[in-house]
Steps between C-alpha positions, in 0.01 A plus 500: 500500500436343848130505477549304101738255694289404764175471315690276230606290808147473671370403138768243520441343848145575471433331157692192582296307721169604276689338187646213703125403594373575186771238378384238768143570427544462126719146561215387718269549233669336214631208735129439569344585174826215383399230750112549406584463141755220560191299706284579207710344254576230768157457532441472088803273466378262719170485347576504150802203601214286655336555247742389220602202718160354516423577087851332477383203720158472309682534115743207649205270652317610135774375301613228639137381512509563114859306507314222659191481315705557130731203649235296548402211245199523335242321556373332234041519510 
């Protein structure tokens, strides 16, 4: 009875550091595996919103040169 008590309690304090750093280890990985992904998409977002301004900016200079040319008289040859 003893010998069953005082293995159960070596598992105990033995096993809790192990899974304790085996936690840390496994929240170190997905915090960096989450702030590699997050600069990823970071990364793509800032890209992809460049990239949407400047089509914006070119469909606006586009059209309005269209609005200017279609409100334009014409000129008679």
């Amino acid at each position: 009875m003893t010998d069953s008590i005082r293995e159960i309690t070596i598992v105990r304090y033995e096993g809790l550091p192990l899974t304790f750093q085996v936690f840390i280890q496994i929240a170190c990985i997905i915090v960096y595996l989450m702030n590699s992904i997050i600069a990823v998409m970071w990364e793509i977002f800032k890209y992809y919103s460049l990239r949407v301004v400047s089509l914006n900016h070119s469909l606006s200079l586009n059209m309005s040169w269209q609005f200017t040319y279609l409100s334009k008289p014409a000129q008679k040859i």
